[in-house]
C-alpha positions as CSV (number, residue, x, y, z in Angstrom):
1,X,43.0,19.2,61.4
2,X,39.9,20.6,60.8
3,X,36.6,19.4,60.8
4,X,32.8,19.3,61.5
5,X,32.1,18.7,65.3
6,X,28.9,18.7,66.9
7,X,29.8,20.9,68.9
8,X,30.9,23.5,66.7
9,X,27.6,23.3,64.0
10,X,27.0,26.6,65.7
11,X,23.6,28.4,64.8
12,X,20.7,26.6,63.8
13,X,21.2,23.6,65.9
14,X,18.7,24.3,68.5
15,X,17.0,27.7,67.9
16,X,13.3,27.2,66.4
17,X,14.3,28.1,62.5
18,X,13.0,27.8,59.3
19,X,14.3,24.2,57.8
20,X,16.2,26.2,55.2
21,X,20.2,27.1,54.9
22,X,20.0,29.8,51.9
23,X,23.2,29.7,50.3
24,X,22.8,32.6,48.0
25,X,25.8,32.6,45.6
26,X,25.9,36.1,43.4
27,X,29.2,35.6,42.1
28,X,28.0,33.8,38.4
29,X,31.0,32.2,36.9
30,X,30.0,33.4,33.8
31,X,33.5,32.4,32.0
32,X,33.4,28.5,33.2
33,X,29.6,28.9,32.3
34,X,30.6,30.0,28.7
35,X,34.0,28.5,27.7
36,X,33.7,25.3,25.3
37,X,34.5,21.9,27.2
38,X,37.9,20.9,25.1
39,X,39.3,16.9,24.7
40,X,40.9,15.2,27.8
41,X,44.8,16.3,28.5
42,X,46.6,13.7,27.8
43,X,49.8,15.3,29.4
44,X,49.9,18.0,32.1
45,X,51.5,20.5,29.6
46,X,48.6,21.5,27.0
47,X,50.1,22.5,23.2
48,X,48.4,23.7,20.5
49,X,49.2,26.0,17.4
50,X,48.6,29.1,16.6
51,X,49.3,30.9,13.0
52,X,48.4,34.1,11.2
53,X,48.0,35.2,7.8
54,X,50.8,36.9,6.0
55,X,49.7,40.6,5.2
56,X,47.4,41.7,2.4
57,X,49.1,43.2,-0.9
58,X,48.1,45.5,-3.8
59,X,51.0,44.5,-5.6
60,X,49.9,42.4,-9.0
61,X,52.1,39.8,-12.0
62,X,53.7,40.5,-14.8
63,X,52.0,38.7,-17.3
64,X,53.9,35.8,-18.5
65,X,56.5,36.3,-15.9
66,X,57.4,33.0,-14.6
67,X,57.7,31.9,-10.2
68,X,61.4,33.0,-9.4
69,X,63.3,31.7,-6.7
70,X,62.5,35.1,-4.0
71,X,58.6,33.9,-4.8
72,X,58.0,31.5,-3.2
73,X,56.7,31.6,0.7
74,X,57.5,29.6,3.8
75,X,53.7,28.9,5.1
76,X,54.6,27.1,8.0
77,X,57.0,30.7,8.9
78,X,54.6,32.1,11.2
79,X,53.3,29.1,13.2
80,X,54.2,29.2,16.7
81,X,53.5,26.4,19.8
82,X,51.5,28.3,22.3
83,X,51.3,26.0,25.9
84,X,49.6,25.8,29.0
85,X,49.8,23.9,32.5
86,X,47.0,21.9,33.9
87,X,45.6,22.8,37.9
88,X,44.3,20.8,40.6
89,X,41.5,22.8,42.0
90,X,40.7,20.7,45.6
91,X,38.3,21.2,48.0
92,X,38.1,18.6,51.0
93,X,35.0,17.9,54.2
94,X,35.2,16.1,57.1
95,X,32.3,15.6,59.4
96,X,32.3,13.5,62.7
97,X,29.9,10.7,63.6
98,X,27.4,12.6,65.9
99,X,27.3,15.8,63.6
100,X,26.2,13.1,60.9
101,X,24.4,10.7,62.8
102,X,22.4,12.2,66.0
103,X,22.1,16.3,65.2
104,X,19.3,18.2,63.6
105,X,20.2,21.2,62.2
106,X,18.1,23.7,60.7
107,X,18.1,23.8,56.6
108,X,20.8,20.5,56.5
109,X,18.1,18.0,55.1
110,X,18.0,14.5,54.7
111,X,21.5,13.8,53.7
112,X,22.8,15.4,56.6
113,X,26.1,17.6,57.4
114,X,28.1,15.6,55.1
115,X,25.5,16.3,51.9
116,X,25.6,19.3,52.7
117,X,29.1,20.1,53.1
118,X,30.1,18.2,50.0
119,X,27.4,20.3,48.1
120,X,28.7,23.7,49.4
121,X,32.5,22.6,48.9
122,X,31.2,22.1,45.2
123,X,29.7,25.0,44.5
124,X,33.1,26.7,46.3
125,X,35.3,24.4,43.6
126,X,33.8,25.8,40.5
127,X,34.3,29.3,42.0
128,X,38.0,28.6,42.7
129,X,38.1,27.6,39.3
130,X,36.9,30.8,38.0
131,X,38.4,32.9,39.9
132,X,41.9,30.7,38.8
133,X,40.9,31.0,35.1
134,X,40.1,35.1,35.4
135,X,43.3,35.9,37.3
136,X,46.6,37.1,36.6
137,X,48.4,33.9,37.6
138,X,51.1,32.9,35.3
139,X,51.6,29.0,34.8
140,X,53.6,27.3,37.4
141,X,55.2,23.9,37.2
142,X,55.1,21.5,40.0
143,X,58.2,21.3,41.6
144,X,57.0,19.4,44.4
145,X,56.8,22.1,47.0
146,X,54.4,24.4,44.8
147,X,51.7,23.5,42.4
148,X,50.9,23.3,38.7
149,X,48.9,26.5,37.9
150,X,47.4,27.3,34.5
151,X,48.1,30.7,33.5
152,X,45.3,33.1,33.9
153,X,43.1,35.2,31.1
154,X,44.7,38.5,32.7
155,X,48.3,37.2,31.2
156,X,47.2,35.8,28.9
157,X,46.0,39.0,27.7
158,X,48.9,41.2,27.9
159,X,51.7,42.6,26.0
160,X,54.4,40.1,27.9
161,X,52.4,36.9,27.8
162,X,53.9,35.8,30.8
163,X,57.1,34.5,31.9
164,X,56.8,31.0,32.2
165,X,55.6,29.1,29.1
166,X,55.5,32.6,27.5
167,X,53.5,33.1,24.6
168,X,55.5,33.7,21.7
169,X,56.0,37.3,20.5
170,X,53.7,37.3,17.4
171,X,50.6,36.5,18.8
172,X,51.2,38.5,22.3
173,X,47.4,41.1,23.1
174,X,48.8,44.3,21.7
175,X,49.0,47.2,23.5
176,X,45.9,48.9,21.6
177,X,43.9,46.0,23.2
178,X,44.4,47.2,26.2
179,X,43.1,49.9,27.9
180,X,45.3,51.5,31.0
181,X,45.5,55.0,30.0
182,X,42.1,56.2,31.4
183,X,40.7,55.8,34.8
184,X,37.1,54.7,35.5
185,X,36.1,58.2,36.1
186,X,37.2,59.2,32.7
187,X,36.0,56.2,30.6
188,X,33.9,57.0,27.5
189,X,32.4,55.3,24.3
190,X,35.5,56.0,22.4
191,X,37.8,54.1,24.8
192,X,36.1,51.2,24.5
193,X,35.1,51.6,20.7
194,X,39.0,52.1,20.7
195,X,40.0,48.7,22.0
196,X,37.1,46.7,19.7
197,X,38.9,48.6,17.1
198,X,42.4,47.2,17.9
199,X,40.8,44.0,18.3
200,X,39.0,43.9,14.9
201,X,42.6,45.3,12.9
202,X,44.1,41.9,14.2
203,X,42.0,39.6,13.5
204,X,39.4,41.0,10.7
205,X,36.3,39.9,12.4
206,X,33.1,41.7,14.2
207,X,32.4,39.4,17.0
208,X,30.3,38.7,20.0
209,X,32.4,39.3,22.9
210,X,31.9,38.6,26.8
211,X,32.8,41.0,28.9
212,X,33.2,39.8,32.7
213,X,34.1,43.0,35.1
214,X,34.8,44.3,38.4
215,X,32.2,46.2,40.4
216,X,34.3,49.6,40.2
217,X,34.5,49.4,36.5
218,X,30.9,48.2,35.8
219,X,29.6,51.4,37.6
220,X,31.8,53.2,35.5
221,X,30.8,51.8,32.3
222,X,26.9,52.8,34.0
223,X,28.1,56.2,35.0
224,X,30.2,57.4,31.9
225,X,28.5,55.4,28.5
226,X,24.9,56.4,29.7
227,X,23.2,59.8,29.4
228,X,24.1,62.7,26.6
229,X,27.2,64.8,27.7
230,X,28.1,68.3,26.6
231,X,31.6,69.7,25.5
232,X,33.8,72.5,27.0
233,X,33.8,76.0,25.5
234,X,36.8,77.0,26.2
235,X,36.3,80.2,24.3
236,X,33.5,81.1,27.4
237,X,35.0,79.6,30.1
238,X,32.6,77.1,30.8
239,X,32.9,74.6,32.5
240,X,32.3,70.9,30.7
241,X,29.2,69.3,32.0
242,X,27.4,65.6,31.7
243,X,23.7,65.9,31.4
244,X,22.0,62.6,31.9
245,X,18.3,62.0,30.7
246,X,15.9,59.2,32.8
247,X,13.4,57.7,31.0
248,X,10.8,55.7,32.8
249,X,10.4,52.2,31.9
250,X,7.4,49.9,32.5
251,X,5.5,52.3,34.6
252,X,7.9,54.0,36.9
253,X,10.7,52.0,36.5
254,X,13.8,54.1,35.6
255,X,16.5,51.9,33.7
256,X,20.0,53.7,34.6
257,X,22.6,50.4,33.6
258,X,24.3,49.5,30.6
259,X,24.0,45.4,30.0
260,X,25.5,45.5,26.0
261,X,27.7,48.2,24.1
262,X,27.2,47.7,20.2
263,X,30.3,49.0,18.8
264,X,31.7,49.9,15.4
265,X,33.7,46.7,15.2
266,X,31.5,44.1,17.6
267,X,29.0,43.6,20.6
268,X,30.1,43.4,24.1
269,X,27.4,41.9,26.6
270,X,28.9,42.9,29.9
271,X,28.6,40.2,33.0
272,X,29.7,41.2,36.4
273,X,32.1,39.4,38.5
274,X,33.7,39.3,41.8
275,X,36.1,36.8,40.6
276,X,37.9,39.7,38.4
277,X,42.5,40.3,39.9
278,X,41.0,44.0,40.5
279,X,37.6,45.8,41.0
280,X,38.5,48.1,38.1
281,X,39.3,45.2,35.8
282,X,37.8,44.1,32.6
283,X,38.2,41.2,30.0
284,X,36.9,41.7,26.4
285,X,36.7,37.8,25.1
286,X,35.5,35.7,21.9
287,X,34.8,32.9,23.6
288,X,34.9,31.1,20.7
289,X,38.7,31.3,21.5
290,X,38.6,30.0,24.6
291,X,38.8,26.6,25.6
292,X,38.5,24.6,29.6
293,X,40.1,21.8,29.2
294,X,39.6,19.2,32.0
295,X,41.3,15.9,33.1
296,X,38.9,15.4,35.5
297,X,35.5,17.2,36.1
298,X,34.6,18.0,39.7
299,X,34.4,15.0,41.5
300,X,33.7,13.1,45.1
301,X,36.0,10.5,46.2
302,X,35.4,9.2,50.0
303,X,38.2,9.5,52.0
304,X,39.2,6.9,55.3
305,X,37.3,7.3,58.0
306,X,39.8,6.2,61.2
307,X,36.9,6.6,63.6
308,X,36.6,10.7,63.7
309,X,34.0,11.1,61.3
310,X,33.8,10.8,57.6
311,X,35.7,12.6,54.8
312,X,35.1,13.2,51.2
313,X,37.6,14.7,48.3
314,X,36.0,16.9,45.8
315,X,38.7,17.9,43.4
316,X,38.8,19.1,39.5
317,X,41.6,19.3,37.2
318,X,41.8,21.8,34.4
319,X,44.0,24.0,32.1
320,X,43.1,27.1,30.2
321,X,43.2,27.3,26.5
322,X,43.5,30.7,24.5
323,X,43.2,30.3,20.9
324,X,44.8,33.6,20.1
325,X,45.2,35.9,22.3
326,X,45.2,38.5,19.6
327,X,41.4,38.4,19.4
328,X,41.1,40.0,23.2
329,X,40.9,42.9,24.7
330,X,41.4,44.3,28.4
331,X,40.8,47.0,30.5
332,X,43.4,47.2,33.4
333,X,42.3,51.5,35.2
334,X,43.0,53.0,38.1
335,X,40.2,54.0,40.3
């Protein structure tokens, strides 16, 4: 079993340091951050309902014809029960009595290993979570040998909509949604006005969209949507070029990133993530469509202590809501 020993605390236990442990977490969970907090399960299978307008018409009435029979319209016809599984996200610290009690170490502070361990253990919890909630996993019951796992925004967003608790065939991401047909070197501004475009024919609306990515494919969209780039002339044989232009900002700063793309049909502000299933993946989300909906928020339960230190629980439980999944995009390349 593992756990803090005193004699394993390793480095800062008696070197002359700086009382300061610097965690530095870069990995924003910029999803978890964003999505809206949704009602209590009361079950750990999540339901909800999604529907869809029937199709516009240019057709008018007769007038004075009266309703007939083939007039009428089922409105109820193109509801479907989308679900999701709940997921214990755990993380667990054990720390023995003369770790806790009698050593000093560097950066731990007044609370001691166990403060600290239950803090980092925290901060590793929400990242699980993200990671969980950005990934391709499809929902899994518990069968008592493996776990409940909500299914992930990746299959969510895909043209099968998963296997288990599949989402039903009407309101599966279309393949115009998503983007595999170009790799990272060959991205442009059309490819991703492209999928905004899909995006907007299902659903009707410009939005605001969040779009977390993978380091490969955020120095793509850097490397291929910035700077002015000529065309081939075939006609000469020359040779297609890209020309970029630096401009200096605030002094001799020179600004070479791309943080938003305004498109035709909506705004993506682009976060970065190392939680992404690839480093050349990309989600394009409303998250006005997406819901966290948790049974429990992170919390610390204490755990017996038989005599070999004390123990402490941190542990979450949460499913994943999508809305619609027709009002999402992807970006799935190859390097």
């Amino acid at each position: 079993m593992a756990l803090t020993l005193e004699r394993t605390q390793g480095a800062g236990g008696r070197e002359d340091l700086a009382d300061m442990i610097s965690l530095i977490d870069a990995h924003d969970t910029v999803v978890t951050s964003s999505a809206k907090k949704g009602s209590k399960p009361g079950n750990t299978l999540m339901s909800h309902v999604c529907d869809a307008y029937s199709a516009a018409v240019t057709t008018g009435t007769v007038d004075g014809a009266d309703v007939g029979a083939s007039d009428y319209q089922d409105k109820s016809a193109t509801r479907a029960i989308v679900q999701n599984y709940v997921q214990i996200f755990r993380r667990s610290v054990r720390v023995s009595t003369l770790a806790q009690e009698i050593s000093n170490i560097a950066g731990v502070g007044s609370g001691g290993e166990l403060a600290s361990s239950i803090a980092k253990a925290i901060v590793e919890l929400k990242r699980d979570i993200e990671k969980s909630v950005l990934s391709a996993n499809d929902a899994q019951l518990d069968d008592g040998t493996d776990p409940y796992l909500t299914k992930g925004l990746a299959t969510w967003i895909s043209t099968t909509g998963g296997s288990v608790l599949q989402v039903p065939s009407g309101f599966r991401t279309p393949t115009a949604s998503i983007e595999t047909s170009v790799t990272t070197s060959s991205i442009t501004d059309v490819t991703v006005q492209d999928v905004l475009s899909s995006i907007f024919s299902e659903t009707g609306s410009t939005k605001n969209y969040i779009m977390p990515l993978g380091r490969t494919l955020r120095r793509a969209f850097t490397d291929r949507l910035t700077g002015v780039r000529t065309a081939t002339d075939a006609s000469n044989n020359l040779a297609a070029t890209q020309v970029r232009t630096f401009s200096p900002q605030k002094g001799k700063t020179v600004t070479m990133t791309v943080d938003a793309f305004d498109g035709d049909f909506g705004t993506i502000a682009i976060a970065n993530s190392n939680f992404m299933p690839a480093a050349t993946d990309g989600h394009v989300l409303d998250m006005s469509g997406i819901e966290l909906r948790y049974g429990s928020l992170p919390a610390v339960t204490k755990l017996p202590n038989a005599g070999g230190g004390e123990a402490r629980m941190i542990e979450a439980i949460a499913a994943l809501i999508v809305y619609n999944p027709l009002g999402h995009g992807k970006f799935d390349l190859g390097s």
